[in-house]
C-alpha positions in Angstrom: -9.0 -24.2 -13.5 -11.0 -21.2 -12.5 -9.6 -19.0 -9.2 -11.9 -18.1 -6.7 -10.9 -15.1 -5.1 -11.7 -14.0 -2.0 -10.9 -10.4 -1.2 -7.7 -8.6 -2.2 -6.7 -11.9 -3.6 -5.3 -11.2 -7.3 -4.5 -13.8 -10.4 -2.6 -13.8 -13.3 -4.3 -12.4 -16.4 -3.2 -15.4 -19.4 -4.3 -13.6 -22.6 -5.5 -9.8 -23.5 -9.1 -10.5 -25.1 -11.2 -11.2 -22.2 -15.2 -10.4 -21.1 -15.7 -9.6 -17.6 -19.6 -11.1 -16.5 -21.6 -9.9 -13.9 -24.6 -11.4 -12.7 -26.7 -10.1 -10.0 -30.0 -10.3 -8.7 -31.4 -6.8 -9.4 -30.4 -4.8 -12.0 -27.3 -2.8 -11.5 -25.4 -0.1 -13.7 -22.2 -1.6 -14.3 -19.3 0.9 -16.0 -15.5 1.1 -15.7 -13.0 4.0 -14.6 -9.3 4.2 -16.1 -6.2 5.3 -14.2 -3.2 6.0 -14.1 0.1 4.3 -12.3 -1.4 5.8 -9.0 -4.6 4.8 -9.8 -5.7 8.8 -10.7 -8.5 9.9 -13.2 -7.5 12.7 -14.7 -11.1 13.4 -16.5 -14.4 12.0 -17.4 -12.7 10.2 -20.5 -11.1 7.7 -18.3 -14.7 6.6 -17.3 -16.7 4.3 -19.5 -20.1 4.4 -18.9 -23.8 3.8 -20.2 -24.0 7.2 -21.7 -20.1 6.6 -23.4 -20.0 3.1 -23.4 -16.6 2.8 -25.7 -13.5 4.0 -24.7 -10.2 2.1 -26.2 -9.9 -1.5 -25.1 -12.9 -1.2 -23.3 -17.0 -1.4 -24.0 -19.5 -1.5 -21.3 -23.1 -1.4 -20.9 -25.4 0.5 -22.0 -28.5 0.3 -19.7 -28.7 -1.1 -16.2 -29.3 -5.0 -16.0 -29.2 -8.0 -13.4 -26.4 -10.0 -16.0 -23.5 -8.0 -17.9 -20.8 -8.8 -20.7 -17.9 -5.9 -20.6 -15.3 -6.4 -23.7 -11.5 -6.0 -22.8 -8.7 -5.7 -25.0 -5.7 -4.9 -23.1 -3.2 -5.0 -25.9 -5.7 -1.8 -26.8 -5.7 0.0 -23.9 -3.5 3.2 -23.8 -0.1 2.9 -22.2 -0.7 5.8 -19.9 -3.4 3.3 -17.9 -2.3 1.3 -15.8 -5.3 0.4 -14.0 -8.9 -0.7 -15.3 -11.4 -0.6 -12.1 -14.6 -2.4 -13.0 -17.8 -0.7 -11.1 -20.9 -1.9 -9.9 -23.9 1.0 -8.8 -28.0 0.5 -7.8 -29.4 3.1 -10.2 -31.2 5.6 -8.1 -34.7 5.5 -9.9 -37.2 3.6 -9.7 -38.3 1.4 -6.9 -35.6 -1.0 -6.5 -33.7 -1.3 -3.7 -31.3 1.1 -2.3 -28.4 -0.8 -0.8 -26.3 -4.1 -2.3 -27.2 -5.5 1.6 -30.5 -5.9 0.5 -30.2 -8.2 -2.6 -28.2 -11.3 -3.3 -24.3 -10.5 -3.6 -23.3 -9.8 -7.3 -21.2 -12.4 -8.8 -18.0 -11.6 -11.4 -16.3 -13.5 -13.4 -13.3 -12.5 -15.9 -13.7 -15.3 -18.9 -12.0 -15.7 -22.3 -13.8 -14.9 -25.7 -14.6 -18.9 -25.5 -16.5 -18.7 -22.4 -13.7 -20.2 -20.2 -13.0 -18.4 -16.8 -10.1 -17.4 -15.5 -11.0 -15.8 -12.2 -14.4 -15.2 -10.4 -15.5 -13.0 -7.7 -18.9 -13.1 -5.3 -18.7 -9.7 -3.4 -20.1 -10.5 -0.4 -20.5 -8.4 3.1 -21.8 -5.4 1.5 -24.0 -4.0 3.8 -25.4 -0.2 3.3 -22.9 0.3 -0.1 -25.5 1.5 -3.0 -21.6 1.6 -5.3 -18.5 -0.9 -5.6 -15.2 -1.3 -7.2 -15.4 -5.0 -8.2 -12.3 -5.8 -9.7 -9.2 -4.1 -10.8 -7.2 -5.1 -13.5 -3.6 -3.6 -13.3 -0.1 -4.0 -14.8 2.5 -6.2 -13.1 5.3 -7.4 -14.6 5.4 -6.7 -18.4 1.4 -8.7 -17.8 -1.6 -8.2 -16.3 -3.3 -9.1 -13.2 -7.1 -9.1 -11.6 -7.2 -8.2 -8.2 -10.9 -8.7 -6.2 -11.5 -5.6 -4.5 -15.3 -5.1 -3.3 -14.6 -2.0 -2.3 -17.8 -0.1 -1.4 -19.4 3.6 -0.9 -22.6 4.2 0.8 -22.4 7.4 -1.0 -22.9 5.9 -4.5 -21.3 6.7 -7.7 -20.3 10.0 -6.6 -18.2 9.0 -3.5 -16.4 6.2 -5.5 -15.4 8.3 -8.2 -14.1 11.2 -5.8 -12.1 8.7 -3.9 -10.1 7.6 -7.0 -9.5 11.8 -7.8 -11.6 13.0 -10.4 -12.5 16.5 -10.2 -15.9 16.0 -11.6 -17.4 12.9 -9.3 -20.2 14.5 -8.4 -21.7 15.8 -12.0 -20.7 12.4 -14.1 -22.5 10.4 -11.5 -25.6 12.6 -12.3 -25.3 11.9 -15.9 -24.8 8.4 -15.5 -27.8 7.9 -13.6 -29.8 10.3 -16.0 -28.9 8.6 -18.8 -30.0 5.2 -17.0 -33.0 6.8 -16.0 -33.6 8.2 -19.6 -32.8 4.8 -21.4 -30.3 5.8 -23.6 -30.2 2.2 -24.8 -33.6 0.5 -23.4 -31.9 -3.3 -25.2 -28.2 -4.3 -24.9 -27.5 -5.1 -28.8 -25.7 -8.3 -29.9 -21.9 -8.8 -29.2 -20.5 -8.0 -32.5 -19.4 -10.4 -34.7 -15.8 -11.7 -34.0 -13.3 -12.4 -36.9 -11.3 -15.7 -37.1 -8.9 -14.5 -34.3 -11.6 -13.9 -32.0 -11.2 -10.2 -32.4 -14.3 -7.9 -32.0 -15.6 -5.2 -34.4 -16.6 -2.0 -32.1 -17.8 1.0 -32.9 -15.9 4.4 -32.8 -15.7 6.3 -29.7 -17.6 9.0 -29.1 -15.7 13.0 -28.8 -15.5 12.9 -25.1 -14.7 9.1 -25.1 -11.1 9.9 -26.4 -8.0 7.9 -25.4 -5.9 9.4 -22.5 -2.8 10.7 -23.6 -0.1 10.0 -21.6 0.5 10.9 -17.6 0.4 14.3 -16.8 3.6 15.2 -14.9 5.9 13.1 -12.7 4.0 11.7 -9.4 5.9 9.0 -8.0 3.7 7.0 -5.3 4.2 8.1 -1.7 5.9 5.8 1.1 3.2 4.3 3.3 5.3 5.7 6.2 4.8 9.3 5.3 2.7 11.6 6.7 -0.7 10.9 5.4 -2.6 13.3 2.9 -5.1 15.8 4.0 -8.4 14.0 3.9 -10.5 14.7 0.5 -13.9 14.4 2.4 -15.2 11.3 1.0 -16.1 9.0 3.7 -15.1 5.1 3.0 -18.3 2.8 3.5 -18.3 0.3 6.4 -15.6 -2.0 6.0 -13.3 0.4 4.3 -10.2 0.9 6.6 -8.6 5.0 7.3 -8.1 6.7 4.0 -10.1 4.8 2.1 -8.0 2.0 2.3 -9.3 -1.7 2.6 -9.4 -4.3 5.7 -9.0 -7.6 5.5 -12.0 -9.4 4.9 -13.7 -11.8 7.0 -15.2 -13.9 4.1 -14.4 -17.1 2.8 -13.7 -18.4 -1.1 -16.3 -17.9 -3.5 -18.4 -20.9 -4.4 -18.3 -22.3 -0.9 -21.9 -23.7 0.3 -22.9 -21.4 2.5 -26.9 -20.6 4.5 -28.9 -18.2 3.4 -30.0 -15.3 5.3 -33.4 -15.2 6.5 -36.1 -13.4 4.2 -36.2 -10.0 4.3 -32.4 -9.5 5.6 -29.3 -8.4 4.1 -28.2 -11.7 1.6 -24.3 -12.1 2.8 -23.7 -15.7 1.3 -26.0 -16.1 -1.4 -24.2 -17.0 -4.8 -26.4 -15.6 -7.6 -24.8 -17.7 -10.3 -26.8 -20.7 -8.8 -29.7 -18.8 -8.7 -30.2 -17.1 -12.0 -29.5 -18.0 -15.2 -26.0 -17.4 -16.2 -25.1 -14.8 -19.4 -25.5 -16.5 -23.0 -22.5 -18.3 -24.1 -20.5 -16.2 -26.9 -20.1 -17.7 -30.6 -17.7 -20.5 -30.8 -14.6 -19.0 -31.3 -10.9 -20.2 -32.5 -9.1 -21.9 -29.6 -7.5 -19.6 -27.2 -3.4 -20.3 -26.7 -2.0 -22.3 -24.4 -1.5 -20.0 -21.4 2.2 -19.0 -20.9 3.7 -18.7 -18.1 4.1 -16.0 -15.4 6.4 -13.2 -16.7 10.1 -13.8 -15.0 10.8 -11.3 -12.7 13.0 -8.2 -14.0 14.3 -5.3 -11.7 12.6 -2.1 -12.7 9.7 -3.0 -15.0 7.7 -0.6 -12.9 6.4 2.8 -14.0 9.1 5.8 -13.6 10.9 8.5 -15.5 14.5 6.8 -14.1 15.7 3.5 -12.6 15.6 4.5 -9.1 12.1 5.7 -9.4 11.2 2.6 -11.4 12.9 0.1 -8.9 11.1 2.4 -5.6 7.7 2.4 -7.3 8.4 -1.8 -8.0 9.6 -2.2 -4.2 6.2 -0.2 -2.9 4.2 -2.6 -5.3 5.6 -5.8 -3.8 4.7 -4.4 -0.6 1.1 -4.1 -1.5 1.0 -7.4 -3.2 2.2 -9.0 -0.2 -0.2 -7.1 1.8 -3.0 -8.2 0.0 -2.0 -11.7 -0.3 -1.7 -12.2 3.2 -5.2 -10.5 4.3 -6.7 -12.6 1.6 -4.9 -15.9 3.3 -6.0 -14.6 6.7 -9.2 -13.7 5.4 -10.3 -17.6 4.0 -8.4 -18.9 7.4 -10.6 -17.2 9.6 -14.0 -17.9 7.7 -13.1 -21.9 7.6 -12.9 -21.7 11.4 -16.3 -19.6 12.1 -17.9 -22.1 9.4 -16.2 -25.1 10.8 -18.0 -23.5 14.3 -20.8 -23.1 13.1 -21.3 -26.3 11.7 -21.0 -28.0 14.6 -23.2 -25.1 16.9 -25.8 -26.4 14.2 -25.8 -29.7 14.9 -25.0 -29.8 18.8 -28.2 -27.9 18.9 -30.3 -30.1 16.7 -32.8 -32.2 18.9 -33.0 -34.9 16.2 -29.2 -36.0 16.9 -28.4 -39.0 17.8 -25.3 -40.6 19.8 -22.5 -41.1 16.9 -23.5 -38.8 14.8 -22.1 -35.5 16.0 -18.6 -37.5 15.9 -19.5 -37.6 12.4 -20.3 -34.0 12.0 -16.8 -32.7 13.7 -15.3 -35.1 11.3 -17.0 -33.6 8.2 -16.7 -30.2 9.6 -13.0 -31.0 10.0 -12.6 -32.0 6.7 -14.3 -29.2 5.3 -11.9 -26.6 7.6 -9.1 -28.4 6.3 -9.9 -28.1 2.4 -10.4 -24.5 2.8 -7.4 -23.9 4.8 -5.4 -25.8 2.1 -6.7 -24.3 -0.6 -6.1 -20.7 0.7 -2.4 -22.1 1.7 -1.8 -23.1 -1.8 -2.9 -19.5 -3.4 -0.6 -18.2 -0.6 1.9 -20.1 -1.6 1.7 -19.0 -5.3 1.9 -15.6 -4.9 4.7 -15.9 -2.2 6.9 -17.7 -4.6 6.2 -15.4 -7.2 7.4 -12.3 -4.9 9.8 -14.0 -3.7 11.4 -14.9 -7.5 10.9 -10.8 -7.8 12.4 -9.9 -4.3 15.2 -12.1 -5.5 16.2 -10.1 -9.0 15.1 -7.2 -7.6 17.4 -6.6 -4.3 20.5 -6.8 -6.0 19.7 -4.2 -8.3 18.8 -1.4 -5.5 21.1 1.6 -5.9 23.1 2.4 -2.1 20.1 4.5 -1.1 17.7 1.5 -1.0 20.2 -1.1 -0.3 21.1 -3.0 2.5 24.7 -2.6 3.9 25.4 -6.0 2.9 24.6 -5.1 -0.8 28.2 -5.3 -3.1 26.7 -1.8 -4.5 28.7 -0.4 -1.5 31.8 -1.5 -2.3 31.4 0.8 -5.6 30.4 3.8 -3.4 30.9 7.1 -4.5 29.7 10.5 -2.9 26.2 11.1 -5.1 25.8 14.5 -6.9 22.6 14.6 -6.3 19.4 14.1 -3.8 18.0 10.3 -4.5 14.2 10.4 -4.2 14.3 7.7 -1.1 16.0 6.0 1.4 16.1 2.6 3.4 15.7 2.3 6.9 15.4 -1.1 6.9 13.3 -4.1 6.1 10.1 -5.5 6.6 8.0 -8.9 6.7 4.9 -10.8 7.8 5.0 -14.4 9.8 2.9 -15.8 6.7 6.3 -15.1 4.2 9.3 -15.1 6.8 11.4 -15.8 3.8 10.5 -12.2 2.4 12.3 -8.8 3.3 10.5 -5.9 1.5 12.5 -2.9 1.9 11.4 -0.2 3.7 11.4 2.8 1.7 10.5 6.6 2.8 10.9 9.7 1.0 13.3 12.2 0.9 14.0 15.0 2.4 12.9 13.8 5.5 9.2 14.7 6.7 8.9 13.5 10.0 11.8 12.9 12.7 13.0 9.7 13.8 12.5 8.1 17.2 15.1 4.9 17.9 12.9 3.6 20.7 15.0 1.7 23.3 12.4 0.6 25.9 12.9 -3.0 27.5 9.4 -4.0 25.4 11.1 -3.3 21.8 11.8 -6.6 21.5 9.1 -8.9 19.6 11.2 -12.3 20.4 10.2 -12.4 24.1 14.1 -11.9 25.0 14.1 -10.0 28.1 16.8 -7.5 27.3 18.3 -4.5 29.9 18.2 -1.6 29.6 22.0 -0.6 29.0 22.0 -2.9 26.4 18.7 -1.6 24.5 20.4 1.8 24.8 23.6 0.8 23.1 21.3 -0.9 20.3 19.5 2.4 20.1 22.3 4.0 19.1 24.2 2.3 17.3 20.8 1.9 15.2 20.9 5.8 15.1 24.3 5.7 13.9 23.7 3.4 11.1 20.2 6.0 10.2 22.2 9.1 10.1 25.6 7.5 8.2 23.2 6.4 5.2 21.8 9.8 5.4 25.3 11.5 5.4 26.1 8.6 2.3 22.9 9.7 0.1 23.5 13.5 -0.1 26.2 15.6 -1.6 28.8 16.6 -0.2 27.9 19.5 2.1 24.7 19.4 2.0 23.8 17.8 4.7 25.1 18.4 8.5 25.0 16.0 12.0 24.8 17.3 15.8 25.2 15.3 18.2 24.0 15.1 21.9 25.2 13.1 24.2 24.6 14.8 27.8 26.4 12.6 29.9 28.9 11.1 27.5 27.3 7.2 27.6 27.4 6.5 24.0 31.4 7.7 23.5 32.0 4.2 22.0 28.4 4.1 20.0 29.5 7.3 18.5 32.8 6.3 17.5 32.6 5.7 13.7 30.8 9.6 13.3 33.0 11.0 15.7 36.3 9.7 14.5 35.4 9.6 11.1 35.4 13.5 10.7 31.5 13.5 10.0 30.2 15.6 12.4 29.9 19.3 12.5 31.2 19.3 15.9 32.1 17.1 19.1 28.9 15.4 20.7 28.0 18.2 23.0 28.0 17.2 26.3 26.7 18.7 29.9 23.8 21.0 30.2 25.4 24.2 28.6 26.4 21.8 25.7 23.0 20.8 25.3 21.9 24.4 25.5 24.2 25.8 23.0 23.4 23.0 19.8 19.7 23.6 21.1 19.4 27.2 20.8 21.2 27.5 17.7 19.4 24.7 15.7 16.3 26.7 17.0 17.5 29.9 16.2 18.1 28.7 12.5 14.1 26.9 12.1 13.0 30.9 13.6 15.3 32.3 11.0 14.3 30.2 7.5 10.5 30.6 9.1 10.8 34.2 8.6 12.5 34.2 5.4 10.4 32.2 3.3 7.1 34.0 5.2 8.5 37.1 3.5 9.0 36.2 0.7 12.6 37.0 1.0 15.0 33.4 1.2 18.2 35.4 -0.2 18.2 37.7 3.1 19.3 35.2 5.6 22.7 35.7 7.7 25.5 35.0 5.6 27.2 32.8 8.0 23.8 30.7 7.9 24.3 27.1 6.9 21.9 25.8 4.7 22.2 22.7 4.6 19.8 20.0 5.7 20.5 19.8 9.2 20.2 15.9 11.5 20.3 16.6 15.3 21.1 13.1 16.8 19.8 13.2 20.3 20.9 10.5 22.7 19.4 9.0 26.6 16.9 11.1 26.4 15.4 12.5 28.9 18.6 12.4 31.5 20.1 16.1 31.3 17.4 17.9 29.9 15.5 20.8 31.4 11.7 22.4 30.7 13.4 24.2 28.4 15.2 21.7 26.7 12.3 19.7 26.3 9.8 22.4 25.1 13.1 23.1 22.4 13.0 19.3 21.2 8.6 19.5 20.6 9.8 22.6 18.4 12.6 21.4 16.3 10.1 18.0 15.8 6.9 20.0 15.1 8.8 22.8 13.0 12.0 21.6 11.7 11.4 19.2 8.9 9.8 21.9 7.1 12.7 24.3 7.3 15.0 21.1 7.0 16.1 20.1 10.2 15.5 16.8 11.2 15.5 15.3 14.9 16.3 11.6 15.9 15.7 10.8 19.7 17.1 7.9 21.3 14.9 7.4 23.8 12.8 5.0 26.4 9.5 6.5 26.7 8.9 5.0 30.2 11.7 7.2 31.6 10.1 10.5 30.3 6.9 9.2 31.9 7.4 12.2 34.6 6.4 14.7 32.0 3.3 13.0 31.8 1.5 14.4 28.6 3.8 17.2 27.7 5.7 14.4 25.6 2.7 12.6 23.9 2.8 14.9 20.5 6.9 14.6 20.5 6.4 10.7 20.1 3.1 11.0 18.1 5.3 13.6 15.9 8.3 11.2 15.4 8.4 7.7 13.6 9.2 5.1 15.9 11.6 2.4 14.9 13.5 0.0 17.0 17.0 -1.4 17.4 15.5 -5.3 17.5 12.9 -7.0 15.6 9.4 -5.4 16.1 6.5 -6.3 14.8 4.7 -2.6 15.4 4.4 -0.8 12.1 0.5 -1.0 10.3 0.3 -0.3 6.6 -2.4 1.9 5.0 -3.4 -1.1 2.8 -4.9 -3.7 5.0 -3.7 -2.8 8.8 -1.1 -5.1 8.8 1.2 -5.2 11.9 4.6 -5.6 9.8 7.6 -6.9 11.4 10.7 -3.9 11.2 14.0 -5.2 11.4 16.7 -2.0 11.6 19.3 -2.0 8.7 22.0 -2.8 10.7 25.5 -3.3 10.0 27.0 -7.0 9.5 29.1 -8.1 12.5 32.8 -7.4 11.3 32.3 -5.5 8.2 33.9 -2.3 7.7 31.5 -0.6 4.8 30.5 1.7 7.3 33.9 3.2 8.0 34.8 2.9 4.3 31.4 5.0 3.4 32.0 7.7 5.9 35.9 8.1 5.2 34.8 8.7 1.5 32.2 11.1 2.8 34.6 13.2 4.5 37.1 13.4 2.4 34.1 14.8 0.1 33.4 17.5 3.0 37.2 18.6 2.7 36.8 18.9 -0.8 33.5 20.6 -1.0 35.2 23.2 2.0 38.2 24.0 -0.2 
């Protein structure tokens, strides 16, 4: 049975020899880019293209046409891709039109040699987009997957291929469209013959059309929750979310009856299968295998020099599956509704209807909502139970940095030697799949402070909570934060302040404080609060100066250099101007120079300041004590549910950890 995708849905891939078809209603130059784990082209022989056709595993093209037959081979394809993007562009001579808005929305399908397809595609709601990224076919699991993208650039060839990193964007898409325009090809030749196991005789690649060999350094993907990238200057097309990234898409399933637009407009539900002629059917070829089944989940099959950076780019790649897989549900949800709406608009207004039959209309209509919202239910379901079986083998096998504190990995803990490359600070979900807990992963060091926000409104439950109480959470969440930082790092390499003006979190504070952990005891009053302020201060001026001359070795011998966590608690009671202009410092300066601020803190009660505070908070990541459904992912805008890693009621890991980490300080101080 065929999937029809909707956007950023994805679907197994069953076999490696597989033809992706594309049939529009106006000629189109269709090619294919090849990247790496994070999606990078690292030069113009990862594109395939009409004027290079061939690269390994891959054939495109070689003029621009309404209907398309690309060749995949993915058991051929170089172990250094990891992604195959397919792309779709309106050559740019000629009179044809200049926007995908303006013709019928191209239709792909990804088939077997024997005609049969697997998944299809309609990329609908392109608007002023004259290029697209159709489909993507990536790695997952030991297998492959097709995800439908539609991804568009008004810009053309040239934006799309700078937003996926290639240095030379600008002068391939000139040659591609030359070579269109010259007719390097003016007739797409036969398929060649296939041999008895449905294999495919190609020609050799040209020079520049070589293989890529291999990845070209370490580059782990980024945390969604880091600071974002500066902006490379390409401008996503309408309907492409902040850095390029995608929104969910208002569309429905592909195949769905659907009106036409009027003549003349932009053609949004048109399916051009049904109107054109479909691609001639390949030879006959042996019968395919019977499709196996999906992969079984294994703990670290993703791309990485180590485990840990195996199992944190796997954890990141649930996150965006999950992501997807909910906008797509969402997506087909809310199109069944504005169709089921429209249906019925259509008839209500229809002077020919009689009494009775509009009851029969919000029947059918009903009927119609209800098939769509099933059928989108049941993908969801799919790919929930799938991450789910992965969430399941995968969890247990997190090292402590990415563990929860209920993970048995504790109970083996030992003071590391060595940085790990992330850390969890604690899970996160969506109300679509409750039953999964993505960890929530962000690089280390630290690049951005921490804010442990304890306002009566960070609860997403509707529990009215008080204020005492929300500080106490606050804290204690803070405490949890900084004794997994204290547990991830060598000993003596990283160092915890405390201040607590007016003493309120004594108890809180207890398992740092007694447990020997802290540098010193939780300064108190305001010459307390001066005196760790000043000097943490003092030590961002100093490193500032050393590394801006170019002389790090010439720092005060008594300076310590270790990362440094100042844990600030009922913020804003006891602090002065000064104090406060001292905190927007140590946020806006310190993680550069290694020190790191977390404020426990009710933003209402600093209202007084009135603006002064707004780049403190916009400078911090906010997390919460209680369930809160408040952080948005890059991917689709998501408003994910955080839930703080806190520790279980009566367990004592969290004393065990910290006793073990300073007995390690002792040590280290010998």
């Amino acid at each position: 049975m065929t999937a029809e995708l909707t956007r950023g849905q994805n679907h197994p891939l069953p076999r490696a020899r597989l033809e992706i078809r594309v049939s529009a209603g106006t000629p189109v130059v269709a090619g294919a880019t090849l990247g790496d784990e994070n999606g990078t082209i690292h030069g113009v022989e990862w594109v395939a293209h009409p004027g290079a056709p061939v690269l390994p595993g891959l054939e495109v093209s070689r003029q621009a046409a309404a209907d398309h037959r690309l060749a995949v081979d993915l058991d051929a394809v170089p172990d250094a891709v990891h992604r195959v993007s397919v792309l779709l562009a309106l050559p740019v001579a000629g009179q044809g039109p200049a926007r995908f808005g303006a013709v019928a929305a191209p239709f792909t399908a990804v088939t077997g040699l024997d005609g049969e397809e697997v998944a299809s595609y309609t990329l609908t709601g392109l608007e002023s987009e004259s290029a697209v990224v159709a489909l993507e076919l990536y790695r997952r699991q030991g297998g492959w997957k097709v995800r439908a993208v539609g991804q568009g650039y008004a810009g053309g060839l040239a934006e799309l291929l700078a937003d996926q990193r290639l240095p030379e964007a600008h002068q391939l898409a000139g040659g591609i469209h030359e070579a269109v325009a010259r007719g390097l090809a003016r007739s797409v030749p036969a398929p060649p013959a296939r041999t008895a196991d449905g294999d495919r005789s190609r020609p050799a690649a040209p020079a520049h059309g070589t293989a890529p060999q291999g990845a070209t350094g370490r580059v782990p993907s980024a945390s969604p929750y880091d600071p974002p990238a500066a902006a490379s200057g390409a401008q996503p097309a309408d309907g492409q979310g902040e850095h390029g990234t995608q929104r969910p898409y208002p569309g429905g399933p592909a195949g769905a009856d659907r009106p036409s637009a009027p003549a003349g407009g932009a053609i949004d539900y048109s399916h051009p299968r049904r109107q054109s002629a479909a691609p001639p059917p390949p030879p006959p070829a042996a019968p395919p295998a019977e499709p196996g089944r999906p992969a079984r989940p294994v703990a670290g099959d993703a791309t990485g020099w180590s485990m840990e950076e195996r199992l944190y780019n796997q954890v990141w790649g649930m996150f965006e599956d999950l992501a997807r897989t909910t906008a797509a549900y969402r997506s087909a949800v809310d199109f069944a509704d504005s169709r089921r709406e429209k249906e019925l608009d259509q008839v209500l207004s229809d002077p020919r209807s009689r009494i009775g039959q509009d009851d029969a209309a919000r029947e059918a209509a009903r009927e119609r909502y209800e098939q769509l919202v099933s059928r989108a239910g049941e993908v969801l379901d799919r790919d929930v139970a799938q991450l789910l079986a992965e969430a399941e083998v995968v969890e247990p096998a997190l090292p402590a940095a990415y563990a929860r504190w209920d993970n048995p990995v504790w109970h083996a803990y030992r003071v590391p030697m060595e940085i790990p490359m992330a850390l969890r600070l604690g899970d996160l979900h969506l109300p679509e799949a409750d039953r999964i807990r993505v960890p929530m992963l962000v690089r280390l060091p630290l690049e951005r402070g921490l804010w442990i926000d304890s306002g009566r409104s960070a609860s997403s439950d509707g529990a009215v909570t008080d204020s005492h109480e929300m500080r106490r959470l606050g804290l204690e969440t803070a405490v949890a934060h900084a004794a997994r930082l204290l547990a991830v790092y060598p000993a003596g390499e990283f160092t915890v302040h405390v201040i607590d003006p007016a003493g309120a979190g004594t108890q809180a504070l207890a398992p740092l404080a007694q447990g020997g952990v802290l540098a010193a005891p939780p300064a108190r009053g305001a010459a307390g609060t001066a005196d760790v302020l000043g000097r943490l201060t003092e030590r961002v001026d100093l490193v500032q100066m050393a590394l801006r001359g170019g002389a790090p070795d010439a720092l005060p011998p008594g300076l310590d250099t270790s990362q440094q966590l100042l844990i600030v608690n009922d913020f804003p009671h006891g602090f002065d101007d000064r104090a406060v202009n001292q905190l927007r410092y140590l946020a806006d300066e310190g993680p550069a120079v290694g020190v790191h601020l977390m404020m426990v803190a009710d933003r209402e009660e600093s209202a007084g300041y009135g603006p002064l505070l707004d780049p403190l908070w916009r400078s911090l990541l906010r997390l919460t004590p209680v369930p809160d459904d408040h952080l948005a992912d890059p991917w689709v805008g998501h408003a994910w549910t955080y839930e703080p890693p806190l520790v279980p009621p009566g367990s004592q890991v969290l004393q065990q950890v910290l006793a073990q980490v300073a007995a390690a300080r002792i040590s280290w101080h010998r």
